[in-house]
C-alpha positions as CSV (number, residue, x, y, z in Angstrom):
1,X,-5.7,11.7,7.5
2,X,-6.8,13.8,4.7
3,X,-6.5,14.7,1.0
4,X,-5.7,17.4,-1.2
5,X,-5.7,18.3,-4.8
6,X,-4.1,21.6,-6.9
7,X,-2.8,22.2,-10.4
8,X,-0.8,25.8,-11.3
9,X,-2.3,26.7,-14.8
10,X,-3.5,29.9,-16.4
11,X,-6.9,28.9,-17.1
12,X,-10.2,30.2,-15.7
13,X,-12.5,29.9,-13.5
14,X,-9.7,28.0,-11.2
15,X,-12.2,28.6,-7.8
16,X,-14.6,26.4,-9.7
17,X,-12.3,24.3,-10.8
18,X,-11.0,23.3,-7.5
19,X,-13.9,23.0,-6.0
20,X,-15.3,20.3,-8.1
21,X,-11.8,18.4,-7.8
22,X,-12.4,18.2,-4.2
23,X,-15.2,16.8,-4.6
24,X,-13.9,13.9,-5.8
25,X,-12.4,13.0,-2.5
26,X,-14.6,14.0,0.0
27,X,-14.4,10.9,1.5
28,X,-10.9,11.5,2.6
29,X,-11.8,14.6,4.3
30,X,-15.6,15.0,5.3
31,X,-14.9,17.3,8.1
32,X,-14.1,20.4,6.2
33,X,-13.1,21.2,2.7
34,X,-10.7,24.8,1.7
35,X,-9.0,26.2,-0.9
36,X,-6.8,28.7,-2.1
37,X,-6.3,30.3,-5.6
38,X,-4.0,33.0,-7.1
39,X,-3.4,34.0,-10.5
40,X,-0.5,31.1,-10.8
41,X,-1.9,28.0,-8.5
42,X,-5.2,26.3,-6.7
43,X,-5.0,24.1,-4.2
44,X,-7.6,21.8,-1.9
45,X,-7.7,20.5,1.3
46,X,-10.3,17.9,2.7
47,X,-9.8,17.5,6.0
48,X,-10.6,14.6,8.4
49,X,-9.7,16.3,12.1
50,X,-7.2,14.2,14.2
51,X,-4.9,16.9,15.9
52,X,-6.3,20.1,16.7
53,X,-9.9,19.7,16.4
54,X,-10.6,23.1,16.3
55,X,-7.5,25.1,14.8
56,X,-5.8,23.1,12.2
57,X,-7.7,23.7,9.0
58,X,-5.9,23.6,5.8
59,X,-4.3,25.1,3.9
60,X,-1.8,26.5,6.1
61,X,0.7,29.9,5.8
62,X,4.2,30.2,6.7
63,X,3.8,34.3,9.1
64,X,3.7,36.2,5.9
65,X,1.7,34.0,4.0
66,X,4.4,33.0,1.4
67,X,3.9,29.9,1.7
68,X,0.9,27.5,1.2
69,X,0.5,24.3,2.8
70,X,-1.7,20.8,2.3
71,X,-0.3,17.9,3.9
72,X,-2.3,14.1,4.2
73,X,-1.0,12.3,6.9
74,X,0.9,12.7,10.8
75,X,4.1,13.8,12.1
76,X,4.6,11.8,15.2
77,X,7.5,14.0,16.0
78,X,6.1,17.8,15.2
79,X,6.8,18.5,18.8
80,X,10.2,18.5,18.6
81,X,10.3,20.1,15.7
82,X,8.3,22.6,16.6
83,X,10.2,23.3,19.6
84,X,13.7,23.5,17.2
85,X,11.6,25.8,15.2
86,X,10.1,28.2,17.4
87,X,13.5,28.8,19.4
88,X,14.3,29.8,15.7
89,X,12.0,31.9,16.0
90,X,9.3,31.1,13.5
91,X,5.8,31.7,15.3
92,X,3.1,29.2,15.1
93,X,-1.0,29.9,15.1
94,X,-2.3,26.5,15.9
95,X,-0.9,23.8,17.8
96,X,-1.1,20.8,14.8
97,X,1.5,19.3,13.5
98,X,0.6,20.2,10.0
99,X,2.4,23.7,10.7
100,X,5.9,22.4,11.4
101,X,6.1,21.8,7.8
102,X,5.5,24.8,6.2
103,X,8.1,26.9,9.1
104,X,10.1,23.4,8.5
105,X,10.6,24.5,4.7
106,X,10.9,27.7,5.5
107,X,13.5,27.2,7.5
108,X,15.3,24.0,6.1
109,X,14.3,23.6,2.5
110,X,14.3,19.8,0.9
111,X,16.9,19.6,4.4
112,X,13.9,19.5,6.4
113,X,12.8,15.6,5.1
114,X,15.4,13.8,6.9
115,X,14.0,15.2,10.2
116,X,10.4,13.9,10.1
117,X,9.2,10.9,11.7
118,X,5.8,10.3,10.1
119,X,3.4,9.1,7.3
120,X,3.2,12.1,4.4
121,X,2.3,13.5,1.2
122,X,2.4,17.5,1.0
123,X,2.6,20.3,-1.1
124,X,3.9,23.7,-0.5
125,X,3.1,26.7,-2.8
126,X,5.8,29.0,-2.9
127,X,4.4,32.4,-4.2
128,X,7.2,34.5,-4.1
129,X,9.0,32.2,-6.5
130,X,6.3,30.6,-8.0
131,X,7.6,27.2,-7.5
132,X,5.4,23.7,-6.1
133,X,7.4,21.6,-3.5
134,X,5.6,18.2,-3.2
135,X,6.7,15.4,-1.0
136,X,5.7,11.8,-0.5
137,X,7.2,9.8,3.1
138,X,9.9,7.3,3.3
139,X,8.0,3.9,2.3
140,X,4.8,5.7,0.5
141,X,2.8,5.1,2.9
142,X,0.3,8.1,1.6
143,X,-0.4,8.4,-2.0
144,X,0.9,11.2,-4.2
145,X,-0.1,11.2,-8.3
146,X,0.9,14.4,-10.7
147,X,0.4,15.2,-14.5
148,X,1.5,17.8,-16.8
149,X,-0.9,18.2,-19.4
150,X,-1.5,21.1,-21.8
151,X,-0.7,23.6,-20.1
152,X,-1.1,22.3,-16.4
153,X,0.0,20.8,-13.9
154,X,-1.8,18.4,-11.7
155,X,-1.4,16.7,-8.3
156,X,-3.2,15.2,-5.9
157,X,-4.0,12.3,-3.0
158,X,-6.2,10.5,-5.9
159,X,-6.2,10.5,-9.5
160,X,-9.9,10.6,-9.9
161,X,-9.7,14.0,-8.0
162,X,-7.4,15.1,-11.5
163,X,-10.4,14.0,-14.0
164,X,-13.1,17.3,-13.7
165,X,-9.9,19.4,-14.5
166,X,-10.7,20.6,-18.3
167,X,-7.1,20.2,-19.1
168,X,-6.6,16.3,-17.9
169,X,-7.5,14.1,-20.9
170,X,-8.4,10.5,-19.6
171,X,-7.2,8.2,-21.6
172,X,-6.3,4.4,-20.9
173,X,-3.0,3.1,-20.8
174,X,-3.1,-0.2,-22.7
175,X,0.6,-0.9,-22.5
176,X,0.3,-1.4,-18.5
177,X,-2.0,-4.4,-18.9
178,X,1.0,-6.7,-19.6
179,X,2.5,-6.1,-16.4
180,X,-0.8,-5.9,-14.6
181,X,-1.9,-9.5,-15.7
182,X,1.9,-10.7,-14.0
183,X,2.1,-8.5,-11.2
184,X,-1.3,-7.9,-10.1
185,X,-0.4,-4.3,-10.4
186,X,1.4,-1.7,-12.3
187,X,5.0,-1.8,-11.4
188,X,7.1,1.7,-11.5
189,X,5.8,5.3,-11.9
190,X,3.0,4.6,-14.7
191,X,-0.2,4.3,-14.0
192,X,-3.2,3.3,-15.9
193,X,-4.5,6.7,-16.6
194,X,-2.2,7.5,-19.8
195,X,0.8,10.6,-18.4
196,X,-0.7,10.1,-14.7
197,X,2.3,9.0,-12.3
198,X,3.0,7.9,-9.5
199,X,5.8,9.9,-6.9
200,X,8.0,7.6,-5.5
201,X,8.8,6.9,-2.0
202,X,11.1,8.8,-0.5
203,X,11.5,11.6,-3.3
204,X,10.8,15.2,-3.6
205,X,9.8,17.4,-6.5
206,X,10.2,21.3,-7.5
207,X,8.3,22.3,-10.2
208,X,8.8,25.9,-11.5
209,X,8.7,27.9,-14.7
210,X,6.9,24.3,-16.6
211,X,10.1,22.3,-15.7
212,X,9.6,19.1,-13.4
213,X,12.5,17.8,-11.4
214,X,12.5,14.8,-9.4
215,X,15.1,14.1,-6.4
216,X,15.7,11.2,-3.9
217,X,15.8,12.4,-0.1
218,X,15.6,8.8,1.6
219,X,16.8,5.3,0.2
220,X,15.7,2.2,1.8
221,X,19.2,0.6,2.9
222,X,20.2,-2.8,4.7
223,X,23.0,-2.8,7.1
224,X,23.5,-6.2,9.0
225,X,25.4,-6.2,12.3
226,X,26.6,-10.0,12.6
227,X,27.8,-9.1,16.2
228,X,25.1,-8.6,18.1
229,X,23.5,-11.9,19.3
230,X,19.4,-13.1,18.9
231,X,18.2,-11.8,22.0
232,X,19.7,-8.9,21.7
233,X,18.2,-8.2,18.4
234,X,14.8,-9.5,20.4
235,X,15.0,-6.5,22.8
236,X,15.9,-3.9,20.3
237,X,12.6,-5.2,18.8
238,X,10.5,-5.3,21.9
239,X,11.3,-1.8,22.6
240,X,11.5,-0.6,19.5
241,X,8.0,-1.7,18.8
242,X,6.5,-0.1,22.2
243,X,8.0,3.0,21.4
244,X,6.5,2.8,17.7
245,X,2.7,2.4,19.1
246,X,2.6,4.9,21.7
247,X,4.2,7.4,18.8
248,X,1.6,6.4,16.6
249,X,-1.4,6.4,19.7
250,X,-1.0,10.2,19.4
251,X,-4.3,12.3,18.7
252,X,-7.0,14.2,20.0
253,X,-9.9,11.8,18.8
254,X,-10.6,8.2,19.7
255,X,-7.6,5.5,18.8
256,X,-8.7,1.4,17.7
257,X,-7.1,-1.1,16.1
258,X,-7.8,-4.3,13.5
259,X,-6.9,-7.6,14.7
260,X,-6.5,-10.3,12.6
261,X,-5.3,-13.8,13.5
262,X,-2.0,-12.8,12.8
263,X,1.2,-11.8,14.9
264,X,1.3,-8.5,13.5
265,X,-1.5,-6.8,14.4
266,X,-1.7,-8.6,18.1
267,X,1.3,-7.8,18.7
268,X,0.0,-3.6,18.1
269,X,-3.1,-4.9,19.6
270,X,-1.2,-6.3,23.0
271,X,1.1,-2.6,23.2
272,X,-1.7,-0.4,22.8
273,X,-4.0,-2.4,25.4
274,X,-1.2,-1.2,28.0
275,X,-1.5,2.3,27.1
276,X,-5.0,3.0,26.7
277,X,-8.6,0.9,26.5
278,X,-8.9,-0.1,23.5
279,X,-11.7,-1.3,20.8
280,X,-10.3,-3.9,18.2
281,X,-12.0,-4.6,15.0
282,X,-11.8,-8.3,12.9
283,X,-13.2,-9.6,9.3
284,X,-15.5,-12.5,9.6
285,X,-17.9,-15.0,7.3
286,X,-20.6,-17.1,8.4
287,X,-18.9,-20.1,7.3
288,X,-15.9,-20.0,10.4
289,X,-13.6,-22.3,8.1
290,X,-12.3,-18.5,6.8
291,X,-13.4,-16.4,9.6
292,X,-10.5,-15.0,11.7
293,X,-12.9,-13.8,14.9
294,X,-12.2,-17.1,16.9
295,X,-8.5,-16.7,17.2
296,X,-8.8,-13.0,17.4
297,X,-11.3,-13.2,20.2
298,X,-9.3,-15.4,22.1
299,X,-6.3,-13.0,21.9
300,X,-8.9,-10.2,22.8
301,X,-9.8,-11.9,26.3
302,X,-6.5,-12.2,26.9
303,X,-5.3,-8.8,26.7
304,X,-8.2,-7.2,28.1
305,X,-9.9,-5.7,25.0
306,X,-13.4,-5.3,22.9
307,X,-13.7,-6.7,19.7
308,X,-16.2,-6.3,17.3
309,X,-16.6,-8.4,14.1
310,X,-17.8,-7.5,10.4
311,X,-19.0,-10.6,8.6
312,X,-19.4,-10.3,4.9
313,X,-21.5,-12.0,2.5
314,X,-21.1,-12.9,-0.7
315,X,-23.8,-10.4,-1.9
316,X,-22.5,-7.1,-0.1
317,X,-18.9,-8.6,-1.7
318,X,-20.0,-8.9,-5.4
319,X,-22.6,-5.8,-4.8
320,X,-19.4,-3.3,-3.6
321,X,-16.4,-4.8,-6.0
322,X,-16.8,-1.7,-8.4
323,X,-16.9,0.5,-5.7
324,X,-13.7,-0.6,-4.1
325,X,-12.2,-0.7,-7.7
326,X,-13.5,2.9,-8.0
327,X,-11.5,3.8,-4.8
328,X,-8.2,1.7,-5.2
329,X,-8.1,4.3,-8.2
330,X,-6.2,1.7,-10.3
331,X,-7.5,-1.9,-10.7
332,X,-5.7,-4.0,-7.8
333,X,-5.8,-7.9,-8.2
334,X,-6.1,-8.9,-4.7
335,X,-9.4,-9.8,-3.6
336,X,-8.4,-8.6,0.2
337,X,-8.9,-5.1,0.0
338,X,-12.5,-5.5,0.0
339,X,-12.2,-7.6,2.9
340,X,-9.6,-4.3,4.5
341,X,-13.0,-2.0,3.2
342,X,-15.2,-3.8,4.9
343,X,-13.3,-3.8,8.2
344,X,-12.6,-0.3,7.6
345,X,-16.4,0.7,7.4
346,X,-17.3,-1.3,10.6
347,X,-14.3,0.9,12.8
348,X,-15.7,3.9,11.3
349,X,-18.6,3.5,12.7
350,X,-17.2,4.3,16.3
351,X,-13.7,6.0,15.6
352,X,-11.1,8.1,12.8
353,X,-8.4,6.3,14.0
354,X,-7.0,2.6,14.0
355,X,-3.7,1.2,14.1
356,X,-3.0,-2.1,11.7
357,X,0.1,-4.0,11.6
358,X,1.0,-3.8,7.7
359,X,4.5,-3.7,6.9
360,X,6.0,-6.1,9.5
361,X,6.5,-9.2,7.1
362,X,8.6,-6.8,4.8
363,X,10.6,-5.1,7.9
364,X,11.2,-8.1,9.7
365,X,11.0,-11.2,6.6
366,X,7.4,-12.8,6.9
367,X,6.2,-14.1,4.1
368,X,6.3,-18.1,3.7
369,X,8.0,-17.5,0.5
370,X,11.1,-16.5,2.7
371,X,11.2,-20.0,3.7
372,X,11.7,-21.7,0.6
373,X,15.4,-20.9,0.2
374,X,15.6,-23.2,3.8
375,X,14.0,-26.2,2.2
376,X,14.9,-29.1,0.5
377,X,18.5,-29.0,1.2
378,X,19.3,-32.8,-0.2
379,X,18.0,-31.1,-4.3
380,X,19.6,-27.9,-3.1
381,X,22.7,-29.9,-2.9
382,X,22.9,-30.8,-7.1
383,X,25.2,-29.4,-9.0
384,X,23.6,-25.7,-10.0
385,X,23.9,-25.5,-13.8
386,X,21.9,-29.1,-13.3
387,X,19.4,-27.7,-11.1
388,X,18.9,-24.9,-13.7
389,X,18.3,-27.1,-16.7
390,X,15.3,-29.0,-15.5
391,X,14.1,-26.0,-14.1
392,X,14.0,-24.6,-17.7
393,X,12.9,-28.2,-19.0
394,X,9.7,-28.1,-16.1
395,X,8.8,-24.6,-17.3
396,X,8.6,-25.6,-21.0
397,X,6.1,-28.8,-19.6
398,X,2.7,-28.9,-19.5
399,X,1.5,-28.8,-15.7
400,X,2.4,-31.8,-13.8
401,X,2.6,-32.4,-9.9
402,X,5.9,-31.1,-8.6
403,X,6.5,-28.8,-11.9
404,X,6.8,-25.6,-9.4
405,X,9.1,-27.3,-7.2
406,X,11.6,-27.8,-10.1
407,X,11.1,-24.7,-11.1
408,X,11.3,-23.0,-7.6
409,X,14.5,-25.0,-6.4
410,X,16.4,-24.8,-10.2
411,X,16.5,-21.1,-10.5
412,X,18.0,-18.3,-8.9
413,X,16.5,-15.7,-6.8
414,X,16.7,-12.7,-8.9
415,X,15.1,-14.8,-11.9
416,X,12.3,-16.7,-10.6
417,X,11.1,-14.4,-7.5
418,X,9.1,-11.1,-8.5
419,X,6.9,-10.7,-5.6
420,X,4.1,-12.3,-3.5
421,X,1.5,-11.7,-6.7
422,X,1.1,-15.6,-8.6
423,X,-0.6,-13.9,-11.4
424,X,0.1,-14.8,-15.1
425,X,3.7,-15.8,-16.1
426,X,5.2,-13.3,-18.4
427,X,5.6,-16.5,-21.3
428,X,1.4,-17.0,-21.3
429,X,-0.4,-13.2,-20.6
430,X,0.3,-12.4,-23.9
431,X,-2.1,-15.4,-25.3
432,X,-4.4,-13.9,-22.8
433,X,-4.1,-10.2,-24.5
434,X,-6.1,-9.6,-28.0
435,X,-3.2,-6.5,-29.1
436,X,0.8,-7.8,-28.8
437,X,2.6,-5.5,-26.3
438,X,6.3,-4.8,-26.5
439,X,6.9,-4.9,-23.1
440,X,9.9,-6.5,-21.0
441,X,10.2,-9.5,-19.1
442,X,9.3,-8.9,-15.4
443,X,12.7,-8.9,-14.1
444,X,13.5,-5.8,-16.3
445,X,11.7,-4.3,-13.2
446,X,13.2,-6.4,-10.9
447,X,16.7,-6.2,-11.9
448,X,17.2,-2.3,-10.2
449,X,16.1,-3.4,-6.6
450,X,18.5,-7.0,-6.9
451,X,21.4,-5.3,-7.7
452,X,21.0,-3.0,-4.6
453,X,21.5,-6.1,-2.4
454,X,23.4,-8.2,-4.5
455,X,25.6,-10.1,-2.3
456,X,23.2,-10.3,0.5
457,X,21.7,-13.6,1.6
458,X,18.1,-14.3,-0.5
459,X,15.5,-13.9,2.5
460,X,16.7,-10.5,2.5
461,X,16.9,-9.8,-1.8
462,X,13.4,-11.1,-1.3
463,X,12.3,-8.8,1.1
464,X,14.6,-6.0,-0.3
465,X,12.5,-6.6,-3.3
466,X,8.9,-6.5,-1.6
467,X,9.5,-3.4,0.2
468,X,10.0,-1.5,-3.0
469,X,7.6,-3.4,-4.8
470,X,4.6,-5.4,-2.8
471,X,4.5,-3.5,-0.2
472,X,4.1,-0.1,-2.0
473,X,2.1,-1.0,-4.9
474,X,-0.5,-3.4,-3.2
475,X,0.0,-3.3,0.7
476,X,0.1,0.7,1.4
477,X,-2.1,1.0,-1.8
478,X,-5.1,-0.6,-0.5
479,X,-4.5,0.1,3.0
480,X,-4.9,3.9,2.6
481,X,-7.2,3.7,0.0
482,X,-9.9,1.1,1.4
483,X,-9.6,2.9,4.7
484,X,-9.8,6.9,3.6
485,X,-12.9,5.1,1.1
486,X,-14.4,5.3,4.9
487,X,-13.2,8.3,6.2
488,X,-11.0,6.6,8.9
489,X,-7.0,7.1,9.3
490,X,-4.9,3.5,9.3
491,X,-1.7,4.2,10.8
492,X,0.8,1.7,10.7
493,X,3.4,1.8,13.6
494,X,5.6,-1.4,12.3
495,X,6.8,0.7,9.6
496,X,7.8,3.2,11.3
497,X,11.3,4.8,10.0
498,X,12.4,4.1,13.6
499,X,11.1,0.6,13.2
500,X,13.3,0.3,9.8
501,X,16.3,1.4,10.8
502,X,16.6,-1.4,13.6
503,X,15.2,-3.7,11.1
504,X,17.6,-3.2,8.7
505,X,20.6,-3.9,10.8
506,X,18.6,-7.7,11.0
507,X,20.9,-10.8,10.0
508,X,19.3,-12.9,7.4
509,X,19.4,-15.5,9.9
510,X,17.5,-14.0,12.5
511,X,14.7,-13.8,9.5
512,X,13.2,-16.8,8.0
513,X,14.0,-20.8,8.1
514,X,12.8,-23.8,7.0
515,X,9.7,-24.0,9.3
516,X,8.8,-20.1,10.2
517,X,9.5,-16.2,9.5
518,X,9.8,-13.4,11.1
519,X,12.0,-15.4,13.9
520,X,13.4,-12.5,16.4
521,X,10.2,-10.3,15.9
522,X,8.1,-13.2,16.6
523,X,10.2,-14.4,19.9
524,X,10.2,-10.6,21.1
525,X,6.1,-11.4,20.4
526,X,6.0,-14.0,22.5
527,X,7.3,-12.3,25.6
528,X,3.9,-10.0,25.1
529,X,1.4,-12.7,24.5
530,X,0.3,-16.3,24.3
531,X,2.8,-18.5,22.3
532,X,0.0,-19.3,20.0
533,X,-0.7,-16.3,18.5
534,X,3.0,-15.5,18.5
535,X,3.9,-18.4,16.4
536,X,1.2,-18.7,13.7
537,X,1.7,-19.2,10.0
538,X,1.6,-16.5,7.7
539,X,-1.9,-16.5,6.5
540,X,-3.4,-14.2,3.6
541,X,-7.0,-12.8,4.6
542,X,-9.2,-16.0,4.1
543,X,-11.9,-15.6,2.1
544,X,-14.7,-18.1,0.7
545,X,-14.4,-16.5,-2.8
546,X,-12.9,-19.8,-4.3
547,X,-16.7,-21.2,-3.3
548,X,-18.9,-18.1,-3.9
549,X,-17.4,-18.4,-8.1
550,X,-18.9,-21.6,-8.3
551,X,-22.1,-20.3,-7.7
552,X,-24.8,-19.9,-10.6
553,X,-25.2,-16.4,-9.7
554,X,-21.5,-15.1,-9.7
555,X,-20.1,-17.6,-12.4
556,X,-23.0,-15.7,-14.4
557,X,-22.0,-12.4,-13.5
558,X,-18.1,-12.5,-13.8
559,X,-18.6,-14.2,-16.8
560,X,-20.7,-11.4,-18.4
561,X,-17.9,-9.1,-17.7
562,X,-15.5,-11.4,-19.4
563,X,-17.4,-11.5,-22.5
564,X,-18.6,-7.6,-22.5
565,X,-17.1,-5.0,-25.1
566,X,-13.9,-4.2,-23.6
567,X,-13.2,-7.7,-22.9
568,X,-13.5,-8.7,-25.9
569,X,-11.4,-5.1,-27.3
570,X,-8.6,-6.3,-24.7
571,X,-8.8,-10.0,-24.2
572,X,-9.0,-13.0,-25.9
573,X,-12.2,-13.6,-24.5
574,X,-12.4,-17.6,-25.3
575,X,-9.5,-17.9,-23.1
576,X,-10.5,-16.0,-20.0
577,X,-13.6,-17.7,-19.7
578,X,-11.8,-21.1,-19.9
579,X,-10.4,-19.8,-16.9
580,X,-13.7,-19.5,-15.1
581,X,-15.2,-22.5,-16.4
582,X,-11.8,-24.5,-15.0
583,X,-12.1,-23.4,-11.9
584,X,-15.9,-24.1,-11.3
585,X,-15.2,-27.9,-12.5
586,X,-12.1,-27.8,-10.2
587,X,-9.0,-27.1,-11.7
588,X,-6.3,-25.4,-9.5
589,X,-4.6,-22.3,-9.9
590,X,-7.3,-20.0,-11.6
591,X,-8.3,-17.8,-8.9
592,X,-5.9,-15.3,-8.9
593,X,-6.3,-15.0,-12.7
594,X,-10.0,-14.8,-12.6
595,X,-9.7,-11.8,-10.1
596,X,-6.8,-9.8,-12.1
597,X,-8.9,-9.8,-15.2
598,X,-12.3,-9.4,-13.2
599,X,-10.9,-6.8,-11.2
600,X,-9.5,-4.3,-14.2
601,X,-13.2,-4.8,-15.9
602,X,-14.8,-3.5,-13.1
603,X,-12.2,-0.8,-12.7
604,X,-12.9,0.2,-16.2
605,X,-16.6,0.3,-16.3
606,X,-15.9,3.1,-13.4
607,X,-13.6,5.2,-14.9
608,X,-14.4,4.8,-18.4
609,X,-18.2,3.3,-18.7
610,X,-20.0,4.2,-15.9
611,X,-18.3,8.2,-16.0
612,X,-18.2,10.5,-19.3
């Protein structure tokens, strides 16, 4: 795990320039930092040594040096492509698995993508024809940001990496905070830095002669196979999954692994135990009504492992939530990824490497919201068009007990579900927002990934949805982020592309139903470890924030933020503190708001206060 950071531009002094743009992300490499400049392109490599201790420094050459190379992330099947590669007789001169890229391109071009197995974000410098390849992996599981601005352009592993360059102007991007306040995040390519973007999953770029052009290499497509019974799904699962961790066990350093309570990361927990000894790492709070370490511990003495706990305290979680802001690069609503920091500091201390089971719930169906198609069949029975008018009736009401079950059993799929985030509904941020944004309703967004799997049962438009959405744009976000903050690589072998293209051949009804998710992944669990375990709910991280806000101390402190200069620029400040002063005195339903709004404050005092 790495990062790197280059622009092409004919301005000076691009060695300095460079330089101070690595700097920026240090933490993401601390083991060695390198560059390389021409007349037409800089590039910057901080590297955090996982394969090839000794000889795979960055950036990398093609035999004749043609060719430049960065690369952030692991190929868990370079040998074979090394093999294909040297019998074609491209010669290698170190034995990582960075280098099958560059002789990869050399020898495929953009062909070469289909063939990897891996997590990824690279960029190749082609001198001869002064063209910039870049590349981000099939789910986006490593980050990859670019701008083209006066002159240049920039790209990188983090945006903050893009600010010393003296032709990036940083400027915010007010029109995102619509769709921030519903999603939790900024949905699509925009960011919050004003022309920074996002690359895509799965897509490629060339840039050449100041022309930018984008192209889709992989697409994320479902392919049920209604022949094949449950258990046999079960054991394509259970093998596909052992064959995922000891892929993703590869290195020359030291692997661990989080454990939560949770299926997913005891079941990667139970398969790596059998290949190697293994240290396991789990959040925890004094108060053990939100601590996960008793259920994880007991898992841990079953399988035969260590397991170390970080406990948090309120303190060291208000004292570090601008930091973690300040790494998540763009404000991030869910209070979790400084839980996912924390944990990430504590493995650090011993190791560079831990597996983590992110991405199972969207490859296999695991969120509870998967099981609310299943549930009350007898109103699920009423005529639809009824259904749908007291769902619109119940939206128009004032909150009353049982409003979001109207609303959740009248309307369809495609226009009540946007994703896991319960931020603000698109018909009240605007009071919220001091400026009126003409922005579109959520399922403008939405609308592209439903129609990909229209026809499909709704566990899977749901989960078709959250792959492209959630998962991306919050769950990979902060899991690379809060992680690389630390200088430690989270690998995550249940979303493998190996791993997705058994999933996708899943029936909905081997998915989700009225009481539980994730049903053949979780019975294929169960076969490795203690039905318990196997079984449990779907739990976020738990976390004593709603508690903690009641407080003197941090009602004072949030609330200083929410009446502060930009809050009072962007928001309507009498309105956000309402939302504070509600939930200290008890009112449901505010905490997620509090935290989106708190959140992008402290995100802006970092990028735009706190830095000139």
């Amino acid at each position: 795990m790495c990062g790197f950071v280059g622009f092409s531009s004919t301005c000076d002094n691009k060695e300095a320039i460079v330089d101070s743009m690595l700097k920026e992300i240090y933490h993401r490499g601390p083991d060695s930092q390198e560059t390389y400049v021409d007349d037409d392109a800089a590039l910057g490599f901080a590297r955090l040594s996982i394969i090839d201790l000794e000889g795979g420094t960055q950036p990398l050459y093609n035999e004749d040096k043609s060719m430049v190379l960065v690369f952030n992330g692991e190929i868990y099947n370079f040998q074979t492509l090394r093999e294909d590669l040297v019998a074609k007789g491209h010669t290698f001169s170190t034995h990582t698995d960075s280098e099958v890229l560059v002789h990869g391109y050399e020898e495929y071009g953009a062909d070469l993508l289909p063939k990897l197995r891996g997590m990824f974000a690279f960029t190749i410098w082609d001198k001869k024809n002064k063209k910039i390849f870049g590349v981000r992996d099939h789910f986006g599981i490593k980050p990859y940001y670019y701008a083209q601005m006066n002159g240049a352009f920039i790209f990188g592993s983090e945006i903050k990496s893009f600010l010393p360059h003296p032709q990036f102007v940083k400027e915010l991007n007010k029109e995102c905070l619509p769709n921030y306040l519903t999603f939790g995040y900024v949905p699509g390519t925009d960011t919050f830095f004003k022309n920074v973007y996002m690359l895509n999953p799965g897509h490629y770029y060339e840039y050449q002669d100041g022309r930018l052009e984008i192209k889709r290499y992989f697409e994320p497509k479902f392919e049920p196979d209604e022949s094949k019974s449950f258990d046999e799904f079960v054991d394509e699962i259970s093998q596909t999954i052992k064959d995922s961790v000891k892929a993703h066990q590869f290195a020359d350093v030291e692997v661990g692994c989080f454990l939560s309570s949770g299926v997913d990361s005891s079941y990667v927990a139970t398969e790596l135990s059998r290949l190697q000894k293994v240290k396991t790492y789990t959040i925890g709070f004094a108060d053990l009504r939100y601590s996960e370490v008793p259920n994880a511990r007991i898992l841990a003495e079953e399988i035969g492992v260590e397991n170390y706990e970080r406990r948090v305290t309120a303190e060291e979680y208000f004292d570090t939530a601008g930091k973690i802001q300040y790494h998540l690069d763009e404000p991030l609503a869910n209070p979790s990824a400084n839980l996912l920091y924390f944990v990430s500091q504590r493995a650090a201390e011993d190791m560079k490497v831990v597996l983590s089971g992110e991405g199972a719930d969207e490859m296999y169906g695991g969120y509870n919201s998967y099981k609310l198609p299943f549930q009350h069949k007898g109103f699920q029975k009423l005529p639809k068009g009824l259904r749908k008018a007291m769902a619109a009736i119940a939206k128009k009401l004032p909150n009353f007990k049982g409003k979001g079950f109207f609303i959740r059993n009248g309307e369809d799929i495609e226009d009540r579900y946007i994703g896991i985030m319960k931020g603000f509904d698109a018909d009240e941020r605007d009071s919220f927002l001091k400026e009126k944004y003409d922005m579109p309703l959520p399922q403008y967004y939405t609308k592209q990934f439903y129609d990909k799997v229209d026809g499909f049962d709704k566990v899977s438009k749901m989960q078709y949805l959250d792959i492209n959405m959630w998962m991306l744009q919050e769950i990979l976000l902060k899991a690379d982020k809060m992680s690389m903050a630390n200088s430690l690589e989270l690998r995550v072998p249940l979303l493998d592309i190996e791993i997705f293209n058994q999933a996708k051949t899943l029936p909905g009804k081997f998915k989700a139903n009225a009481e539980n998710t994730k049903l053949a992944m979780r019975q294929a669990a169960r076969r490795e470890m203690n039905n318990v375990t196997a079984s449990r709910t779907k739990m976020p991280f738990p976390l004593p924030l709603p508690e903690w806000l009641k407080e003197d101390h941090y009602y004072e402190l949030v609330k200083g933020y929410f009446t502060n200069d930009i809050a009072r620029e962007l928001f309507n400040t009498e309105k956000i503190v309402q939302l504070l002063d509600d939930h200290r005195n008890g009112v449901p339903a505010r905490l997620t708001k509090i935290w989106t709004i708190f959140s992008f404050l402290l995100w802006y005092e970092q990028f735009f206060t706190m830095r000139h």
